[in-house]
C-alpha positions in Angstrom: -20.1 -26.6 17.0 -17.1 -27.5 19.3 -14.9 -25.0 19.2 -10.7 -25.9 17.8 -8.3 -25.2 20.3 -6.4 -21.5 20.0 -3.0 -21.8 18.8 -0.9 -18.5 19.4 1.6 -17.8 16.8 4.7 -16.4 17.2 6.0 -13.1 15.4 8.2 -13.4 12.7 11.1 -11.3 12.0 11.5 -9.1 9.4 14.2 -11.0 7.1 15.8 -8.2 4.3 17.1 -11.0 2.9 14.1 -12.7 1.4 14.1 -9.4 -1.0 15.6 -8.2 -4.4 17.5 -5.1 -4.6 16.4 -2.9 -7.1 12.6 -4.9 -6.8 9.5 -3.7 -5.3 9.4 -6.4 -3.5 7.3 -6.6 0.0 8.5 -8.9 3.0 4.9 -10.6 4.4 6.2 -13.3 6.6 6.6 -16.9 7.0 4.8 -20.0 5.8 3.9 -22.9 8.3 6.7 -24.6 6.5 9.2 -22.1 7.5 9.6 -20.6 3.7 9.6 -16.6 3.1 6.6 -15.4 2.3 6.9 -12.1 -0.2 4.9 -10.2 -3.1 5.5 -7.8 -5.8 4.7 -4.4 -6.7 4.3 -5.4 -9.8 2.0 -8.1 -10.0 -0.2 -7.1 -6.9 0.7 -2.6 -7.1 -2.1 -2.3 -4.6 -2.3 -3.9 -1.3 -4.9 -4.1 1.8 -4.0 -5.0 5.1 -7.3 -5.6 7.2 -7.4 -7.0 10.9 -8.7 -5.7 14.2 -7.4 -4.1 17.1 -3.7 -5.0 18.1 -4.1 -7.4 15.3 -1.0 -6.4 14.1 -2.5 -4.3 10.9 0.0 -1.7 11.7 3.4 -4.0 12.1 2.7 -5.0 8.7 2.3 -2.1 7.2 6.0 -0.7 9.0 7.1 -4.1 7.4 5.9 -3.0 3.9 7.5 0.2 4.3 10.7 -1.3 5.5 10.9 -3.7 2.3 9.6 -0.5 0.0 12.8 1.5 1.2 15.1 -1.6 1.2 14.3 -1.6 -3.1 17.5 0.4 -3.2 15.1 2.7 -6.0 14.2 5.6 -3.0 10.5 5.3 -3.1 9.0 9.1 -2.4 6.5 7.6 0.8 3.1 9.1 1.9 1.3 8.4 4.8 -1.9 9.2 5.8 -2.7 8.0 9.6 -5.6 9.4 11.8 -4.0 7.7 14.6 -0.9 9.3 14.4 1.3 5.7 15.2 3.1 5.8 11.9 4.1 9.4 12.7 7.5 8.4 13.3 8.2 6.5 10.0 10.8 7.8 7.3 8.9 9.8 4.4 8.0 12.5 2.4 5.0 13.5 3.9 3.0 12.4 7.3 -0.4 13.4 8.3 -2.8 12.4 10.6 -5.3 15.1 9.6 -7.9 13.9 7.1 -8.4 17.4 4.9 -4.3 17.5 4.7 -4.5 13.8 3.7 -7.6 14.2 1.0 -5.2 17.1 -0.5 -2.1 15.3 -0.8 -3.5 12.6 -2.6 -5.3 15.3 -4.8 -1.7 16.3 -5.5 -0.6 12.7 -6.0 -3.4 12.5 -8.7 -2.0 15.7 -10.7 1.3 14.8 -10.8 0.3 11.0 -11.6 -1.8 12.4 -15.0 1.4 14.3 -15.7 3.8 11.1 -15.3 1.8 8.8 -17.6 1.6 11.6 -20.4 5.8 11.2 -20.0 5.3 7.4 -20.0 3.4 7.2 -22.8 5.5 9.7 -24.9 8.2 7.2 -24.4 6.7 4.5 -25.8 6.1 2.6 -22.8 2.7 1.3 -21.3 3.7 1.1 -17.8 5.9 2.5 -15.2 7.8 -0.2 -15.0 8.3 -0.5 -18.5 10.0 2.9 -18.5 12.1 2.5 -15.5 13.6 -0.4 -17.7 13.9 1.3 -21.1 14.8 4.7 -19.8 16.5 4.1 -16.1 18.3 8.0 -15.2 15.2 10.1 -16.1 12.4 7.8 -14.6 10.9 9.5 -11.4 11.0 7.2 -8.3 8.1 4.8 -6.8 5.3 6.9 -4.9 3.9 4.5 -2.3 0.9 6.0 -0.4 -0.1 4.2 2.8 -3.4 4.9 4.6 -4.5 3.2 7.9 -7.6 3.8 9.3 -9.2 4.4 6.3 -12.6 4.8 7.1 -11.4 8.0 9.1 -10.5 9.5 5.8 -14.0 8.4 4.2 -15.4 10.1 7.0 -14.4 13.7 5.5 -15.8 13.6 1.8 -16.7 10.2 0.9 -17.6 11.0 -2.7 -13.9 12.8 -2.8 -11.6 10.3 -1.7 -13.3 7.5 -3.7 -12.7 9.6 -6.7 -9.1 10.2 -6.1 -8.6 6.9 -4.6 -10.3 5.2 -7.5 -8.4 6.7 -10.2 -5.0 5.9 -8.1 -5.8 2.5 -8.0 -7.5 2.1 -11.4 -5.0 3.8 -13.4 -1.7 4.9 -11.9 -0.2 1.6 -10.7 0.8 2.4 -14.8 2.7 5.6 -13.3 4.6 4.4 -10.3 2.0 5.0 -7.8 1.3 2.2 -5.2 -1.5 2.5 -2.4 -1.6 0.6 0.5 -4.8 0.3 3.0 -4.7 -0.5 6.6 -8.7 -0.9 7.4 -10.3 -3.1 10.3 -13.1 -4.3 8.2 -12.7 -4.1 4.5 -16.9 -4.1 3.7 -18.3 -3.1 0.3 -20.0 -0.1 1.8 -16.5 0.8 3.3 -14.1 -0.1 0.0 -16.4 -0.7 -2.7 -16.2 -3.9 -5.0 -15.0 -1.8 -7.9 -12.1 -0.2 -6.0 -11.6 -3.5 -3.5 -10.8 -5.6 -6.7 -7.6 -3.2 -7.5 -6.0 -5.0 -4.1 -4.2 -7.7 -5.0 -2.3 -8.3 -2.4 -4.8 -8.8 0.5 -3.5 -9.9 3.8 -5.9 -10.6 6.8 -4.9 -10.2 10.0 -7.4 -11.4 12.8 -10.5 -10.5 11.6 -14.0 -10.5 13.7 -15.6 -13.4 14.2 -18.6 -13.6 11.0 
């Protein structure tokens, strides 16, 4: 096989104008046409971000946070970093220690179970749904962002794909939005049943297979 000659792209800057106010709406890139590239919330809740080292896994996860907090609806933001780089980020919560990590999203899960009883009561299927029909006493977005995942596997496995699992299986439905930054998203790492709640996928350089 002859190998195809490396062609180094540029970065793109983050444009806020490619989003809509008031939409969970995340700011990707651009096209090799030019065009903004975008996704959101609430077609693909879930998102995975997978690349190697100095990839630029991390950039695109500050980029998702950026257009998160740029919604105008003052997403409540979690992050969970063993690395620590995100440690500087605007949120609620920041931890680059795996057992405070495992219990926050613990937390999350409670206070998901308790949001979709309220959603439900209302007549509503959906987080979204309620936001619409009942605007001043729907609670904001949760976004929870991981990178280095596997670091947090590392801890309990069995634990956090029991919490992660039900985030991602059931409480997109109660405003809760998980994002992974992992540098090889393998079904013994994320598996199949839990990888197919990503919607959004974006791959960053990957190894070679």
């Amino acid at each position: 096989l002859a190998p195809l000659e490396r062609v180094e792209w540029l970065p793109v800057a983050f444009d806020e104008s490619a989003l809509t106010p008031g939409k969970l709406v995340g700011y990707v890139g651009r096209d090799v046409l030019g065009n903004h590239v975008t996704y959101s919330r609430q077609d693909a809740p879930h998102a995975l971000i997978s690349g190697t080292t100095r990839s630029g896994k991390t950039e695109a996860i500050r980029a998702d946070l950026q257009s998160m907090r740029l919604s105008g609806l003052k997403p409540e933001i979690h992050i969970i970093d063993a690395k620590g780089t995100l440690c500087r980020e605007r949120c609620a919560t920041f931890t680059a220690d795996m057992s405070e990590g495992l219990e926050t999203l613990q937390s999350i899960v409670e206070r998901a179970r308790e949001r979709i009883r309220e959603i439900v009561a209302a007549g509503c299927d959906n987080w979204f749904q309620y936001r619409a029909k009942c605007p001043d006493i729907c609670p904001t977005p949760i976004m929870i962002y991981m990178d280095e995942y596997p670091q947090l596997l590392a801890l309990d496995k069995d634990a956090v794909e029991a919490v992660v699992g039900e985030l991602t299986r059931v409480h997109a439905a109660s405003g809760v939005f998980v994002t992974i930054g992992i540098q090889k998203p393998k079904a013994k790492t994320i598996p199949t049943e839990i990888r197919d709640m990503f919607d959004m996928r974006l791959a960053m350089r990957v190894p070679d297979g």
